[in-house]
N, C-alpha and C positions, 0 to 999 in steps of 0.2 A: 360470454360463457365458454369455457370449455371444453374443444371436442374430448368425445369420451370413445378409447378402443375399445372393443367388449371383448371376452374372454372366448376361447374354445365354447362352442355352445351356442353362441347368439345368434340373433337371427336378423342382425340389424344387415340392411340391404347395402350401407352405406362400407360395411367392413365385409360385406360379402360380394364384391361383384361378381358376375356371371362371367367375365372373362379371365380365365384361368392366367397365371404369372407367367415370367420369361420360364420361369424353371421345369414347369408343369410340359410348357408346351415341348420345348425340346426334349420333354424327355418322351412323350407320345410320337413328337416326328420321330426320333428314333425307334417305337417300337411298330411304327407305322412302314419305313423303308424294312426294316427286318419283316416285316409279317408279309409284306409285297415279295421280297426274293422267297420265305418260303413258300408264300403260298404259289407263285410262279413256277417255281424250280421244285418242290414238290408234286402241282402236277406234270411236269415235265415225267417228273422220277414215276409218277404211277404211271402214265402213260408207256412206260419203260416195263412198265413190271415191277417196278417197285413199292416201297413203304408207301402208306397211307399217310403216316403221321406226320409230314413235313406237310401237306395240305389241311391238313386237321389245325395243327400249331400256327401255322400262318393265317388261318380266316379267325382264330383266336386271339391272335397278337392285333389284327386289324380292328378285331372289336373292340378290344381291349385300350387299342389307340385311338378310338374313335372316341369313348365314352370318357375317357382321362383328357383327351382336348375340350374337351366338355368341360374337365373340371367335376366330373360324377366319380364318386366314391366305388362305384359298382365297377369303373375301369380295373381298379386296384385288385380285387375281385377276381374278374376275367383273369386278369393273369397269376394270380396264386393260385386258382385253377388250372389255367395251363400248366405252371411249372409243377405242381402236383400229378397232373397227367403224364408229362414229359418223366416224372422219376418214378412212374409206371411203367410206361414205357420203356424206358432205359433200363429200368432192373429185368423186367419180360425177355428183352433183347439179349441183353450180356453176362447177366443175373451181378457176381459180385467181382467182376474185371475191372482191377482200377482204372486201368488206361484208356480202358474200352468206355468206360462211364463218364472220364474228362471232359471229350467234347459235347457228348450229350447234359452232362448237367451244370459243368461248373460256370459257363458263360449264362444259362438261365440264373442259375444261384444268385450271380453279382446283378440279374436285371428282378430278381424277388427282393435284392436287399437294397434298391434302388426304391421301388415301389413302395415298400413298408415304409420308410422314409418321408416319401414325398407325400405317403397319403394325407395326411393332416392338411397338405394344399389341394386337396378335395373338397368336396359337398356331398353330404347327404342330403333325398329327397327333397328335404323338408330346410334342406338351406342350410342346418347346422355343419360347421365343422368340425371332421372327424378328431378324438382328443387323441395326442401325440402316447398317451398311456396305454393304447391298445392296442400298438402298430411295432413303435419303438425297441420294445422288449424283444419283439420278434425277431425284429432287424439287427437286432446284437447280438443274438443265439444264431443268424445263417450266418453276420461278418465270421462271429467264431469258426462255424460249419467251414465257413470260406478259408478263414486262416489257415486252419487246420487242412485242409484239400492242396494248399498252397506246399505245405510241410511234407506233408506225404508224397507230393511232388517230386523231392528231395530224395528220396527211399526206394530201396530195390523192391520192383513188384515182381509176381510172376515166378520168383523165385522156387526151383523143384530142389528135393533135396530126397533123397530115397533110401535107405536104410540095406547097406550091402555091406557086407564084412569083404573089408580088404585083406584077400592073402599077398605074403611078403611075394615079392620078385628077386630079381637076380640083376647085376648087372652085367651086361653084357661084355664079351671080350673090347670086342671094338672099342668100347668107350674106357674101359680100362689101361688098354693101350693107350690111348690119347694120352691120360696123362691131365695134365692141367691146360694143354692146348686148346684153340677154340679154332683148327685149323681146314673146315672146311663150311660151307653156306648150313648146314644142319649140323655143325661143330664135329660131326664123324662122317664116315661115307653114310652112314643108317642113315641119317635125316632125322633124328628122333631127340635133338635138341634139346637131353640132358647132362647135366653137369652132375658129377658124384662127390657134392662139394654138403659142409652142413657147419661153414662158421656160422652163417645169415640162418638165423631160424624162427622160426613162426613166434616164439618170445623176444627175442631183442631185435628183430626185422625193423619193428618202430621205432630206433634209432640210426636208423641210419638216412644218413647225411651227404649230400654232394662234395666229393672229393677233390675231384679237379672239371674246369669245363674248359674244351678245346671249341674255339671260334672262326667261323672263313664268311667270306660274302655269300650269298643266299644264292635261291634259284630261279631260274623264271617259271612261268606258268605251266610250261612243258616240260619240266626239271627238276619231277618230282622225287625228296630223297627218300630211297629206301632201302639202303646201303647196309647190310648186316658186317658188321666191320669181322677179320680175324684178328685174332689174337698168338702168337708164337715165342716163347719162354718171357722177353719183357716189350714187348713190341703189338701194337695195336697197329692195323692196314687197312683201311678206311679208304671208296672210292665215290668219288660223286658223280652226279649224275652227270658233269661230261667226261668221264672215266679218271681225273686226277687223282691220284694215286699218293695217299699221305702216311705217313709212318709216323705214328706217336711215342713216346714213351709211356707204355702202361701205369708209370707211376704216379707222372706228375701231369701228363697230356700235353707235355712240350711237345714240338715237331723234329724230329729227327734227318726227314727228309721228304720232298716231295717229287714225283712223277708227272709233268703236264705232255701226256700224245697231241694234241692240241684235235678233237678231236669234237664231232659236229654233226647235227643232224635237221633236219627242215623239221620236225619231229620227235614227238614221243622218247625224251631223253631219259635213259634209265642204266643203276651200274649197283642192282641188288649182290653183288658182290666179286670180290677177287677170285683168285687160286693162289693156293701156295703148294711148291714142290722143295723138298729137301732131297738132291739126289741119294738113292740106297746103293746099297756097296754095289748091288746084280746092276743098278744102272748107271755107273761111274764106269762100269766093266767096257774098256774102249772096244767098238767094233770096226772090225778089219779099216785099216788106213787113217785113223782118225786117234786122236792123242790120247794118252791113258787116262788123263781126268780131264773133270769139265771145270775149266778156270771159274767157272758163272757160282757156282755152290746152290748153297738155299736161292729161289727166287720166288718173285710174285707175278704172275698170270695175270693179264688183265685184257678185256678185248671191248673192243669201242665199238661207237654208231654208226661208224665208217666202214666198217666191217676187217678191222686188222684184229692181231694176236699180240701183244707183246710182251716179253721177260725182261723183267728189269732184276738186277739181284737186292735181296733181301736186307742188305745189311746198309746200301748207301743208293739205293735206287738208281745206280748207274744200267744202263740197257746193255743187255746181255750181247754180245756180239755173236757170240755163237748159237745163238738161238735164231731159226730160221735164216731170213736175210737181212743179216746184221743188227738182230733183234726182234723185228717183224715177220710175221707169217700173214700173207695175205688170205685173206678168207673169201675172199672173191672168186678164185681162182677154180673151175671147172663147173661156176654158179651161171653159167651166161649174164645177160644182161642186169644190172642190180642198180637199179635210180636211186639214186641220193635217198637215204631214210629206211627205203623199204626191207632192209634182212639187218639186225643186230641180235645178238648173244645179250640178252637185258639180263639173264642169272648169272652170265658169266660160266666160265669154265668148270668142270669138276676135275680135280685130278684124281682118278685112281691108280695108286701104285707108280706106276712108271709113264701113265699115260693123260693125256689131257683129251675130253671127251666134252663135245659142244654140239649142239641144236642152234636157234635163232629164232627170234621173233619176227614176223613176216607182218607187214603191213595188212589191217583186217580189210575184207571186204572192198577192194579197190578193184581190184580186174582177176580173173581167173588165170592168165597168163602174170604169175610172181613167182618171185626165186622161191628154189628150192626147200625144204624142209628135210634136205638130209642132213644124220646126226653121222659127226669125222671124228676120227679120233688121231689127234698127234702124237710124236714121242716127246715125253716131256722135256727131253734136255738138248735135242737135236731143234727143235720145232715140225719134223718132217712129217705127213701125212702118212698115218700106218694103214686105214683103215676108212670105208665112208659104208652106209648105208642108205642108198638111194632106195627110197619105198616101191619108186615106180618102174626100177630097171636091179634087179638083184644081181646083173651079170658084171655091174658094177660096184669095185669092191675098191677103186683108190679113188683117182682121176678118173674121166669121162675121155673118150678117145679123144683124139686132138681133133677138133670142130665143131664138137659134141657139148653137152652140158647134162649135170643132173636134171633128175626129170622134174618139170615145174610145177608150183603151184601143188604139190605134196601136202598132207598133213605135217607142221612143223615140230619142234619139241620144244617149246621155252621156256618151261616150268625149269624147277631145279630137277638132277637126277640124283640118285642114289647107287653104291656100289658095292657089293662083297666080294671082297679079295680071295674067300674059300672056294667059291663057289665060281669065282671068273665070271660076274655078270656084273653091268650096268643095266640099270632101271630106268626108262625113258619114257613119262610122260609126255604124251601129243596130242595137240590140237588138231583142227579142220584143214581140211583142203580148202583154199579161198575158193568162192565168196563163203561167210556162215550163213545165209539165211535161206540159199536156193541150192540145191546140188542137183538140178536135172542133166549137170554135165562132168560130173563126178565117176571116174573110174573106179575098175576094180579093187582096185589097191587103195585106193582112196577110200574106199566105204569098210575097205580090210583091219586098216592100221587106224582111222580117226578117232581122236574122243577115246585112246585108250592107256592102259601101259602096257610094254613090249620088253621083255628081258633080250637085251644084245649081248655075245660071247663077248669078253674086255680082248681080245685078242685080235681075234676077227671081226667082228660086227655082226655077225650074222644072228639072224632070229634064230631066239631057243623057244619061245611061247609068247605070244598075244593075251591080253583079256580087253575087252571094250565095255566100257561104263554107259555109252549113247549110241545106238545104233544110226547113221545115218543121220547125223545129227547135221539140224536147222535150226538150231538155238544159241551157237556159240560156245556150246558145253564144254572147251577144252579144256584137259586135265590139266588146272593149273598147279594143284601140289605136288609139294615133293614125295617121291613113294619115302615109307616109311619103314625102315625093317627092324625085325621083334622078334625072339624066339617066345612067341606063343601060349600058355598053359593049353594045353589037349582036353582037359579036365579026368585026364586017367594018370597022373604025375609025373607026365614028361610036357614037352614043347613040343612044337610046329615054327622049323622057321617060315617066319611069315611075312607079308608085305600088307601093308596099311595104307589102301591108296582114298583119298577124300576127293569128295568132287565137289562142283558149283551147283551140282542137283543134292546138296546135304546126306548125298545115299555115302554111306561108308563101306567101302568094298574089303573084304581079310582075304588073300590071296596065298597059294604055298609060294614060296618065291622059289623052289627049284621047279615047280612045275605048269604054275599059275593058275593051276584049280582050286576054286574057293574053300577056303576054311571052313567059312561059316555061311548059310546056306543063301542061294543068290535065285530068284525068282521071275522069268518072262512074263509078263502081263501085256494086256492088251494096251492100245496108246491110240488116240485119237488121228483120224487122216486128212486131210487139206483136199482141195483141188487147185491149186496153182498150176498153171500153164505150166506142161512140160516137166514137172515134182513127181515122186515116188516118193513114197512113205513107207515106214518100216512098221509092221502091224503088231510088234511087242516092243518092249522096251526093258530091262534088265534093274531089278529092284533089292539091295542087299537086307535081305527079308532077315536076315540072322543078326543083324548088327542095330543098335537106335540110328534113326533118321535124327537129322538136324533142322529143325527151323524151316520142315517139309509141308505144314498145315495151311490146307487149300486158301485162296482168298474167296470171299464171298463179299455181298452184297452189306451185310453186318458189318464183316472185320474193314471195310476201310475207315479211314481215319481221315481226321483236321482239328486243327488245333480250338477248332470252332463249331456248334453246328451249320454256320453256313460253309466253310470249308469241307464238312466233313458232309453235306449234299451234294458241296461241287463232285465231292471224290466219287460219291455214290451214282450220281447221273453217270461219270466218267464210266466207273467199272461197267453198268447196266449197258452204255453204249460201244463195248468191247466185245468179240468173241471170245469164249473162254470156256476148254471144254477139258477143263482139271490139267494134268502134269501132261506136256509135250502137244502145249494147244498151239499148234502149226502159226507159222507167217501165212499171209496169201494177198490176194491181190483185193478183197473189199475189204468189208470197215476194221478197225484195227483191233488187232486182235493181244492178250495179255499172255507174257509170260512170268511164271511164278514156280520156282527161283528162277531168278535173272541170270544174264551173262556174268554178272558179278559175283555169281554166290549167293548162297551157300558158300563152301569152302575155296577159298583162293590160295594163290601163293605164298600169303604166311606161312600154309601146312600144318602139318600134324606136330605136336608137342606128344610124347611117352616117356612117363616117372618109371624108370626099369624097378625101382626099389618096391613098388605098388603098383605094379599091375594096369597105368592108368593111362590113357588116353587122352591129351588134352588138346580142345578144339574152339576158333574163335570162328562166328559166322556173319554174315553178312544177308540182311534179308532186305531186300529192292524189287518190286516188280519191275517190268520196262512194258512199253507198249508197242508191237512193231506193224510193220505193213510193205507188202509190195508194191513198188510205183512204179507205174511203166515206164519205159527206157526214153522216152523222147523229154520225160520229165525230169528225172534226171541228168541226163546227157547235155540239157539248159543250164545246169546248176554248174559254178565255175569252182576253183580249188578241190584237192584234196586233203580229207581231215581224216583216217584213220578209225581216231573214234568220236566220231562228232555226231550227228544225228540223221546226217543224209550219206549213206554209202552211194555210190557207182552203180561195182558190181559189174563193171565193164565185160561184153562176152557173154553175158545172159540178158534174159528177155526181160529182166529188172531192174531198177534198184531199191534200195530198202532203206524207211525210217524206223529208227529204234531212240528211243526215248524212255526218261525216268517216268514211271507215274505217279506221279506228284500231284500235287494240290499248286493254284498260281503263286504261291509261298514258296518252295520248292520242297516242301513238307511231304513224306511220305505217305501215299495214303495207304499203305497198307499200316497195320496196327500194330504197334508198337508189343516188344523189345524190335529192335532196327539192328540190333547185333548184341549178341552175345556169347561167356565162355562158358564150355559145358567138360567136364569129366566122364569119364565109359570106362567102365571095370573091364577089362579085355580076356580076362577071366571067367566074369560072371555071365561077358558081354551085355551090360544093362547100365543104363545112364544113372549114375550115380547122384550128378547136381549138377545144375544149368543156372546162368545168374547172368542177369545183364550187362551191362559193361559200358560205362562213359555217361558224361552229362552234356548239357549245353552251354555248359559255362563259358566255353569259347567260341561256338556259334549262333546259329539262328539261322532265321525265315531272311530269305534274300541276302544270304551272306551276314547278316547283322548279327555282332554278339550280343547275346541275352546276357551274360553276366549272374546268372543264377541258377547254381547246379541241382536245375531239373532232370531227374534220371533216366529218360525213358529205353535208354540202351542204345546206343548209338551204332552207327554199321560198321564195322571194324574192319582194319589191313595190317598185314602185316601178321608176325605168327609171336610164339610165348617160349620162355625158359622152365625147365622143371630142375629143381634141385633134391639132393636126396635130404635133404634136413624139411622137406613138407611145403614149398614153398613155389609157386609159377609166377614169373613177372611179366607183365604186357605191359606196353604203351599204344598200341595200333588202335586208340578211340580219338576221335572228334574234339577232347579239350586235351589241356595240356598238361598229362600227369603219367610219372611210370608207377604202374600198383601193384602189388604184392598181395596174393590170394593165398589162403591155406588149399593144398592140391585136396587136401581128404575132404572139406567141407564145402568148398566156393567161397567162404567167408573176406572180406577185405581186410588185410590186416594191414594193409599202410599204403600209402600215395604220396610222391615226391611230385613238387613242380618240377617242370622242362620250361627253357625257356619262350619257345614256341611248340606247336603239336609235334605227332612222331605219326610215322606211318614206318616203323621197321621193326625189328627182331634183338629184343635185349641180348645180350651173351654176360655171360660171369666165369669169371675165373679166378686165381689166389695170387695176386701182384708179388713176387720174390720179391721185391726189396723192403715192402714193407710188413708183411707176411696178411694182408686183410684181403676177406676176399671182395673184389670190385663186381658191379652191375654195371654194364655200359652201354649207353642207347643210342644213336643217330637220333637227329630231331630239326627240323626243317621247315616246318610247314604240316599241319595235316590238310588232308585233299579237299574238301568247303573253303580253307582259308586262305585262300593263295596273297590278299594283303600280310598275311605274317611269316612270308617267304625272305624277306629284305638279307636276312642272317641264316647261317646254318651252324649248327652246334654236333660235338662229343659230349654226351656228358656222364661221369662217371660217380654211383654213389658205393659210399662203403660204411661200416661201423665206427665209430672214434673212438680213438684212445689206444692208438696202436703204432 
């Protein structure tokens, strides 16, 4: 006779056994180990002060796995319950935040539509199995649900867009004057990195095409490029990060000539850009003893790791001889001791007018005893020292007497600066006096000039006026943008010239630049105090109340993130077991404490982008918490090398030293909540944020380095700064995959994206190629900072319209 299989329904013992299949079981041990970490790590988290519901979900998911290893239909049950309560919960919590609801629901979603499936390899009570017709259907409307969560993945969330009439602007002399130049790190001395160009327009932007691509070997790990190339009538000047000095032809990206200093650093290799000087007739004027003209002409500036100056000239990169000593100007020179690494010029020089005007990046938090942070100003054609600014000896205005040295271990200036020729001032963002995290030995002058901008006479040096953005700052806060200068609307129909200075706290400060009193109204507030051994704390803190904040909105206990709900519990225990007592929540010496914005940003050294033509303001941020702590000195002083910025400072000379770390998830996944960086527009007019839009996917990274390969959007943290043109157009590349994108300035909209052939972390420039009359976009691209395996090469690449 033959055996007979009975259908859905029967009750025969023989096609029913009581031990559930391979399939049944694994898929309960899975929801068995899940429901053990939440229910574990959830009480952890309430024991914290936290959520209830990660212990609730995990004695759920337990039951849930108990009664499904069973092989009982009621397991299946249990958890569409749960996941039902879970999108109670989840909506309660964030209501309708996409990104916010990811980790909370979409990883249950795919374990509901796992369930519905498998139920059919269940038992009811009474033995029957459940029929595939009242399970399956389900399970095809949440794959949908899922699909669809998948898609929207893909899509800008979060997106503000706010309804403000833009009145017309003016363009500024400065930038008029330039010309079709691109001839200083913010394309004018303003920093304000607009071009007054409108072949490329928000209609045929979508066609354009990569022109020419200029190719060299790559970088190392420490050699990251960020090189905003210039530009000078047909001539592109492009420096990498060991200061090699290349000359392209703008048209075709051939190489014209190259410059190797040969030039080195234990460290932190950086050459965000050259100088370029054209002598003016006032400065070809020979002074007493010295020849009528200067044989050198146009040159390019360029100063290394090592800490030299060098002029090579412009037209075949030969080294100037008559610049300094026999081309070099030693930058060491009245710095006392300077170990290998620790002081480079990473912005590179500004030239105003006749003068070359430099600061230096100071190795972070290694010993209190570091070179100087005075900013010198050269003659640009001689190389000779006109002028210095020691913060901590004013009675020094060139050289330091012979034996002597500037004063050390100063607030430095490494951002880029900015300069107006009307008015004889350079603008000089500065950082910390070393260490950042402890100043209980921080001077006068030190706590005077830190963490601010300072207008210097371009003649003398000398201070015209101060403003500081961090008081006494234990965060790292140095001003790393460029100031930005604007002639203002007043809103009575004139201007304010003004300075536009952005920080890594998202606060936007509007300053007058002749006198550096706020425009727009700036606020002391109270600020949280520490007790660290031997710390002083500053009891307010300086808030630009008149201006939008950037990417300033507190973390909490909610907003952290993972890609998962078990990731996004680790995040949660994490945050709970942090101090955190809102904006300027101190270092100290117990459990670790959160800062938010980070050392990173808020706004970095990409700077401020402003559309003169529209009034507009444009800004890429970078939103990272970090976690720090002081650790006492015996602990430290165990710990062997120096890394700058690596996770364990020194701090040599104080009673510390300090870890500072990303706060991440063990993925290296942000746990705060996504956008991770985005661009935003501010009416400077209206003063009111106009539109904020994300910016970058994951297409070229991921969790532990790994590319994902699928342009999920969540906004990535961006470097590096953006172009405005006057035809309505800003281009970035400074996101996480490999693309340069074209936004409309008035909307945020994405009107086109070009591949690169690896990431970019630098500053487009455009200009109108003479030979071929099209205007070019041109971007460095090297590597972005997650991918250092796609460093191998380094690239120019240049796009333009066709058919021209």
């Amino acid at each position: 006779m033959n055996k007979q299989y009975p259908r859905h329904g029967s009750t025969d013992p023989q096609a029913d056994p009581s031990r559930p299949g391979l399939r049944l079981r694994v898929y309960a041990l899975g929801l068995a180990v899940l429901g053990v970490f939440l229910f574990g790590g959830g009480a952890y988290l309430a024991w914290l002060g936290g959520s209830w519901y990660y212990v609730v979900a995990g004695a759920a998911l337990l039951a849930a796995a108990r009664l499904s290893n069973q092989g009982r239909i009621a397991g299946v049950w249990v958890y569409l319950l749960t996941f039902a309560g879970t999108l109670a919960w989840a909506w309660a919590e964030v209501g309708p935040d996409f990104w916010a609801l990811v980790p909370r629901t979409v990883a249950p979603l795919a374990l509901a539509i796992v369930a519905l499936l498998l139920a059919p390899r269940h038992r009811h009570a009474d033995g029957r199995r459940p029929r595939r017709g009242r399970y399956w259907p389900a399970a095809f409307v949440l794959t949908a649900v899922f699909a669809a969560a998948l898609v929207l993945m893909t899509r800008p969330h979060g997106v503000i867009r706010h309804e403000v009439a833009l009145r017309p602007g003016k363009t500024s002399p400065a930038t008029l004057a330039a010309g079709n130049d691109w001839s200083s790190y913010g394309r004018t001395g303003e920093g304000t990195r607009f071009a007054p160009l409108d072949q490329i327009t928000p209609q045929n932007v979508k066609d354009l095409q990569v022109a020419w691509t200029y190719e060299r070997p790559g970088n190392g790990d420490q050699e990251e490029e960020q090189n905003t190339p210039l530009f000078v009538e047909d001539t592109l000047y492009h420096c990498s990060p060991r200061h090699v000095v290349t000359a392209l032809d703008a048209s075709t990206g051939k190489e014209k000539w190259r410059f190797d200093p040969r030039s080195d650093s234990p460290f932190w290799k950086r050459c965000r850009s050259v100088g370029y000087y054209r002598p003016t007739a006032a400065g070809s004027a020979a002074p007493p003893g010295q020849p009528p003209k200067d044989a050198c002409g146009a040159r390019i500036i360029v100063t290394t790791s090592d800490a030299r100056m060098i002029a090579v000239r412009a037209s075949d990169g030969a080294v100037c001889e008559s610049f300094g000593d026999k081309g070099t100007a030693d930058l060491k020179r009245g710095m006392g001791t300077v170990a290998p690494g620790f002081y480079m010029p990473t912005t590179g020089p500004v030239v105003a007018g006749d003068h070359i005007v430099l600061g230096g990046w100071i190795a972070d938090n290694v010993s209190v005893d570091e070179p100087t942070g005075a900013v010198r100003s050269f003659d640009a054609r001689t190389g000779e020292l006109e002028w210095a600014w020691d913060l901590g000896n004013p009675d020094i205005t060139r050289l330091p007497p012979p034996g002597q040295s500037y004063t050390r271990g100063t607030p430095n200036a490494w951002a880029p600066m900015a300069f107006d020729l009307a008015l004889g001032s350079v603008f000089v963002a500065t950082g910390n006096a070393t260490p950042d995290y402890w100043g209980g030995k921080r001077r006068p002058f030190d706590d005077q000039y830190s963490s601010s901008v300072v207008a210097l006479d371009l003649q003398t040096g000398r201070p015209r006026w101060s403003f500081q953005t961090t008081h006494h700052d234990l965060w790292d806060y140095d001003v790393a943008s460029q100031p930005a200068l604007f002639d203002m609307p007043d809103g009575k129909g004139g201007t304010v010239p003004a300075l536009v200075q952005l920080t890594k706290r998202g606060q936007i400060f509007v300053l007058d630049r002749r006198t550096g009193q706020p425009v727009t109204a700036v606020r002391e507030l109270p600020a949280p105090a520490g007790s660290a051994s031997g710390e002083r704390y500053s009891p307010t803190q300086p808030y630009s109340v008149g201006m939008p904040a950037i990417g300033t909105q507190q973390p909490s206990e909610r907003r952290t993130w993972g890609m998962t709900p078990v990731y996004q519990l680790r995040c949660r225990i994490s945050f709970k077991r942090h101090r955190y007592q809102g904006d300027f929540t101190p270092p100290g010496d117990g459990k670790l404490a959160l800062q938010f914005p980070s050392n990173y940003g808020g706004m970095n050294w990409g700077s401020a982008t402003i559309d003169h033509s529209r009034n507009l303001l444009l800004v890429n941020d970078l939103r990272m918490a970090v976690s720090t702590r002081l650790l006492p000195r015996a602990v430290v002083d165990a710990m062997g090398g120096i890394d700058p910025h690596g996770i364990y400072s020194k701090m040599t000379g104080t009673p510390f030293g300090v870890y500072v770390n990303n706060f991440v998830s063990p993925l290296g996944v942000p746990c705060i909540q996504p956008p991770f960086g985005t661009l935003s527009a501010i009416d400077l007019a209206a003063r009111k944020l106009v539109w904020q839009v994300p910016v970058g996917t994951v297409q070229d990274t991921g969790p532990l380095g790994l590319k994902l390969g699928v342009p999920f959007m969540p906004g990535m943290p961006t470097l590096g700064g953006s172009v405005a043109t006057a035809s309505g157009l800003v281009f970035f590349s400074g996101t996480q995959d490999y693309d340069l994108r074209a936004f409309s300035t008035e909307t945020g909209e994405e009107l086109w994206k070009g591949a690169l052939p690896t990431g970019s972390q630098a500053t487009p420039i455009t200009f109108i190629d003479k030979k071929t009359g099209r205007q070019m976009v041109v971007v460095t691209a090297a590597g972005a900072p997650h991918n250092p395996h796609d460093r191998q090469k380094a690239y120019v690449v240049a796009f333009a319209l066709p058919g021209r």
